[in-house]
C-alpha angles and dihedrals in degrees: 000000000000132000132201127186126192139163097284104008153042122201119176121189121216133224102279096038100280106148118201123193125199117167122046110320095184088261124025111050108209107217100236110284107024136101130212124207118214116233118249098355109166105319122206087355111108122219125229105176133028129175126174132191148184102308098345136073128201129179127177130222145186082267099040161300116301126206133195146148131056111358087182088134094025086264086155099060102225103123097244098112 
């Protein structure tokens, strides 16, 4: 399992790739005491690093590095800014 705390927001990521929020995600604002699980996440990939900032998230893989989240200072790297 991995955790990640950041300023708003908590996410921790299980065994076979499943990520769960509670805390402000910048969109979805999880009610106290409950957690969401993102759909899809990275299924069957495990994650071995997670970070998550102000208003972005970012975990890494065995296939890569993911980004989400605000990309208002091109915080997410991925050149749309």
């Amino acid at each position: 399992m991995v955790v990640a705390c950041g300023p708003y927001m908590t996410i921790f990521c299980g065994k076979y790739g499943h990520v769960h929020i509670f805390g402000n995600d910048g969109k979805r604002n999880t009610k106290p005491g409950t957690i969401q699980r993102m759909e899809g996440s990275f299924d069957n990939e495990q994650v071995v690093m997670a970070s998550v900032g102000r208003g972005h998230k970012a975990c890494t893989t065995a296939e890569g590095m993911w980004t989400w989240g605000s990309a208002e200072y091109c915080e997410l790297g991925h050149g749309d800014c």
